[in-house]
C-alpha positions as CSV (number, residue, x, y, z in Angstrom):
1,X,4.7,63.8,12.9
2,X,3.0,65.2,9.5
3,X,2.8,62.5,6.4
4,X,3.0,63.9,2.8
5,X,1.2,61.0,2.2
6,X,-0.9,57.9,3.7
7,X,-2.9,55.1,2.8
8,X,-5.6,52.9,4.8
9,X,-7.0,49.4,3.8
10,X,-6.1,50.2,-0.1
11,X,-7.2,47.8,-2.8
12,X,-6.9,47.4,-6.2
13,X,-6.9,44.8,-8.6
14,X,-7.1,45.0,-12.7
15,X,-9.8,44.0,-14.6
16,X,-10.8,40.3,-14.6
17,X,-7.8,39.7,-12.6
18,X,-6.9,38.7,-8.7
19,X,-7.1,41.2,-6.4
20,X,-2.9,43.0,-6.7
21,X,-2.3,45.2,-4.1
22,X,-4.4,44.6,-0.2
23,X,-2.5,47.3,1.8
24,X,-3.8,47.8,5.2
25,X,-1.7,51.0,6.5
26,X,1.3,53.1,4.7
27,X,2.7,56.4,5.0
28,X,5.5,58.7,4.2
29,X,6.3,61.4,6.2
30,X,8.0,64.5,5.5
31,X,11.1,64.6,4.3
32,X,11.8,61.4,4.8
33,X,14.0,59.3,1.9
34,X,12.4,55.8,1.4
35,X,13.4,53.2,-0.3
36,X,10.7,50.7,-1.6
37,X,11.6,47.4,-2.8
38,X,10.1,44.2,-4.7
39,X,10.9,42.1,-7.6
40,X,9.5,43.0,-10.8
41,X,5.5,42.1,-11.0
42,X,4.6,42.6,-7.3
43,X,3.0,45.9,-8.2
44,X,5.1,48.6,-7.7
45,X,4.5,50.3,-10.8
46,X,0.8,50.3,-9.7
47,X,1.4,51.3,-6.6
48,X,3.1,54.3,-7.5
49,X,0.1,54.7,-10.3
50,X,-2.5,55.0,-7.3
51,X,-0.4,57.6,-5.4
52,X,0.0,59.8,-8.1
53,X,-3.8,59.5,-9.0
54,X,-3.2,57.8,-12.1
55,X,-5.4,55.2,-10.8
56,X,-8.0,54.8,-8.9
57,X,-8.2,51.9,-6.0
58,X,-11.9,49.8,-5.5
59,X,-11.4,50.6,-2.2
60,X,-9.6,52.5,0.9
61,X,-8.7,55.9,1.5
62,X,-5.1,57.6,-0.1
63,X,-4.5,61.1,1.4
64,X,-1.6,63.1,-0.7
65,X,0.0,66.5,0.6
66,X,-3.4,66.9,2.7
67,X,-6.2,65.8,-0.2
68,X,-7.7,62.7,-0.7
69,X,-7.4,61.6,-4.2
70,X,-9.8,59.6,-5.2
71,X,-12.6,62.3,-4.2
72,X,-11.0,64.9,-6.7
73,X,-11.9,64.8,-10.6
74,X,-9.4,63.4,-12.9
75,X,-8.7,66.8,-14.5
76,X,-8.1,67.9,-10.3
77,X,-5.8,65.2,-10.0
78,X,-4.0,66.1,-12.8
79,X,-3.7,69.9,-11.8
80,X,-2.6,68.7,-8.2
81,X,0.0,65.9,-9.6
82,X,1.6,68.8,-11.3
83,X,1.7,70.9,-8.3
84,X,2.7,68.4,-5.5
85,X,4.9,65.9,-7.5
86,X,7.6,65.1,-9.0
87,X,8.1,61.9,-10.8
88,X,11.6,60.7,-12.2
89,X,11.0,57.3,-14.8
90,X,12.9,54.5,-15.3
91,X,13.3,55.9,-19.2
92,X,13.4,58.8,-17.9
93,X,10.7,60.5,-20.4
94,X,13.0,63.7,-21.8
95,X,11.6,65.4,-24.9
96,X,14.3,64.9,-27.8
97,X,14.3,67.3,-29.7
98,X,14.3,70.3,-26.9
99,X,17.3,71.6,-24.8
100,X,18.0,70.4,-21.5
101,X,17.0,73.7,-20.2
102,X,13.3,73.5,-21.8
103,X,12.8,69.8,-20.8
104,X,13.7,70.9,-16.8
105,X,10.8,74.0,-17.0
106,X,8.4,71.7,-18.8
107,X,6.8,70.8,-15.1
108,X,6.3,75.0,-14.7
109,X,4.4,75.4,-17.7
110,X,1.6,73.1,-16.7
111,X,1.8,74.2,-13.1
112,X,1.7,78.2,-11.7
113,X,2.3,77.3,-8.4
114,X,5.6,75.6,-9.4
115,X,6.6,78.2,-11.5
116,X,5.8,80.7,-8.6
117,X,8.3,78.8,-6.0
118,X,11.2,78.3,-8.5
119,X,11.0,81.7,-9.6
120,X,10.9,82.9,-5.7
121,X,14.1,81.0,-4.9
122,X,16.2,81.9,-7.2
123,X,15.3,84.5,-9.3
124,X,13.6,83.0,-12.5
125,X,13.1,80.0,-13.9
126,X,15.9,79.9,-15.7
127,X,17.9,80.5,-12.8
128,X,16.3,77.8,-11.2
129,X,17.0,75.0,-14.1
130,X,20.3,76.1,-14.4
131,X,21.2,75.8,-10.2
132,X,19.4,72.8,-10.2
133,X,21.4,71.0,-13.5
134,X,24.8,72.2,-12.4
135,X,24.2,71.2,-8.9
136,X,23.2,67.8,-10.4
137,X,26.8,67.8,-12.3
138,X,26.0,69.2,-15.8
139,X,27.6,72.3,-16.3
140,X,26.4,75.8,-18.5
141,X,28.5,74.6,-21.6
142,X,25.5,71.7,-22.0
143,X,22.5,73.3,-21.0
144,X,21.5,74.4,-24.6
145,X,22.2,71.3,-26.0
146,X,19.2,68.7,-27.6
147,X,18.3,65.8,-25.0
148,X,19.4,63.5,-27.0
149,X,22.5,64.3,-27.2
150,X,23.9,63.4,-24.1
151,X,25.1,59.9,-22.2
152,X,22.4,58.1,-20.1
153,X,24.1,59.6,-16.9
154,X,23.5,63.2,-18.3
155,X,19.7,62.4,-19.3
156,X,19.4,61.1,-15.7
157,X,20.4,63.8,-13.9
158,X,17.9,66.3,-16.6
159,X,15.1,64.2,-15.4
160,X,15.9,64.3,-11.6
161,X,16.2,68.4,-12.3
162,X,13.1,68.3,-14.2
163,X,11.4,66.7,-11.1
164,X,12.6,69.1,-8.4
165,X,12.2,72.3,-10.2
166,X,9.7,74.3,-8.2
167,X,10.0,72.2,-4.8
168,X,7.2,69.8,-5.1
169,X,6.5,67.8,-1.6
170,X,6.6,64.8,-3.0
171,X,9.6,63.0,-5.4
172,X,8.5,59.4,-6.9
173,X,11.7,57.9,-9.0
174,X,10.9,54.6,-10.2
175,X,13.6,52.4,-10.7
176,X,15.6,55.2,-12.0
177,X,19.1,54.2,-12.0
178,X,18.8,50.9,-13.7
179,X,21.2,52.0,-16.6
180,X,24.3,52.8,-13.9
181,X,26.9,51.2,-12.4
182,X,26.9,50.9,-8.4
183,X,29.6,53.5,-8.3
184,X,27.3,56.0,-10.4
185,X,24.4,55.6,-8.8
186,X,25.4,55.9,-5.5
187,X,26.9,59.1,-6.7
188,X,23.5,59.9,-8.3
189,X,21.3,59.1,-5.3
190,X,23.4,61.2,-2.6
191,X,23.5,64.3,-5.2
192,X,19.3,63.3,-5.1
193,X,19.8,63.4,-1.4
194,X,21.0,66.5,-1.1
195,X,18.8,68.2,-3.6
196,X,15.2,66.8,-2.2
197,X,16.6,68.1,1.2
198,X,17.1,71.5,0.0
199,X,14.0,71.4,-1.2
200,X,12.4,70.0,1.6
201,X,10.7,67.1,-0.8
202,X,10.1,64.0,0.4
203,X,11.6,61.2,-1.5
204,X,9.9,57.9,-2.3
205,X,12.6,55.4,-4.6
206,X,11.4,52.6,-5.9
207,X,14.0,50.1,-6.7
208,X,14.4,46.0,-6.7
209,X,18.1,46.7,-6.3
210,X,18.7,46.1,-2.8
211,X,22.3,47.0,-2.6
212,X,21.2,50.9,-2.4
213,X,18.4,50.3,0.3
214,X,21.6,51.1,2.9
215,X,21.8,54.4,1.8
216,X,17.9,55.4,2.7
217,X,16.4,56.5,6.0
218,X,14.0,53.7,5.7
219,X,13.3,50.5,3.7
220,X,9.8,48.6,3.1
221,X,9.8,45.9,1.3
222,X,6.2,45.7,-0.9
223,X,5.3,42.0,-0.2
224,X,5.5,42.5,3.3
225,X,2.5,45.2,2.9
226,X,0.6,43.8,0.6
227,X,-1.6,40.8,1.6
228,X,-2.3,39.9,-1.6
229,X,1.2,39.5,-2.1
230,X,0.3,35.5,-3.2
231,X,-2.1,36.6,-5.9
232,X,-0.7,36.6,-9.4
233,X,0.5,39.9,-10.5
234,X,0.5,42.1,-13.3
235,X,1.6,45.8,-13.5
């Protein structure tokens, strides 16, 4: 069984503070959907800084997609976050003042590789935002239309597009669907579903909303990986 990611004996802690995360043993394996749970402060945020190479651990070993990060430079890290990953925020992050179309292709213009696979599979890039936003429920009639002028819902699902485009291995969403209602994101998360297995991504959702944890292949709750789960916390 092949991980897109794994972690051994991880530490980290901020500075001048008690040690945050002690994580003996994690993975994610390939195309699995997993939901990971924990109240606000437990260091989830961090968590998800270290696998994306945002951050650095004081010790233990992370391997992503094959590479261990923390032996890469940060530029390195950078290059291969853009070409392995695809992050959906809480806010979302959209640019305002582009069209939806633009904000879904930003990921290809900082990585080739992305570009290459999106334009492979259907076409052209702008083939590719467009299958991805209407398979996500936004139809043509929007898809030249500012960020900013659409609901939250609509913003959501340009940010989960925006992740996906080019087929990264690996799709982050931190507490994404914290401005729905449970009928909505339901409805958003199977429609994420089917997308990340069409893609082949693994999915990693990050979430203290428990009532969704049903709906993933498997659920980890963070304080039961951390052992430093008692020390106070600070993301």
């Amino acid at each position: 069984m092949s991980h897109v990611l794994s972690l051994t004996d991880l530490q980290f802690a901020w500075p001048n503070q008690a040690l945050l995360l002690d994580i003996p043993q994690f993975s994610l394996t390939r195309g699995e959907r997993l939901f990971l749970k924990g109240p606000s402060g437990s260091g989830k945020t961090t968590l998800l800084a270290l696998l994306g190479g945002i951050q650095l651990p004081q010790q233990g070993q992370l391997v992503t997609n094959g590479n261990t990060l923390s032996s890469l430079s940060a530029a390195a890290r950078d290059h291969f976050r853009a070409d392995h990953m695809g992050y959906l925020f809480q806010q979302f992050n959209l640019l305002p003042f582009l069209d939806i179309t633009s904000n879904v292709l930003l990921p290809c213009r900082f990585s080739k590789r992305r570009a290459a696979r999106a334009s492979e599979r259907y076409g052209s890039l702008e083939q590719a935002a467009r299958h991805l936003l209407e398979q996500l429920g936004l139809p043509s009639s929007l898809h030249s239309r500012r960020a900013d002028e659409l609901s939250i819902g609509q913003q959501q699902r340009v940010a989960a597009a925006r992740a996906l485009i080019g087929s990264p291995e690996l799709i982050i969403a931190d507490e994404p669907t914290s401005a729905l209602d449970y009928d909505s994101r339901e409805a958003f998360i199977r429609l994420l579903f089917a997308e990340c297995s069409g893609a082949g991504a693994s999915l990693l959702f990050v979430s203290h909303d428990q009532s969704l944890a049903p709906l993933f292949d498997r659920v980890v709750d963070l304080a039961e990986l951390n052992r430093a789960a008692g020390a106070p916390a600070c993301i």
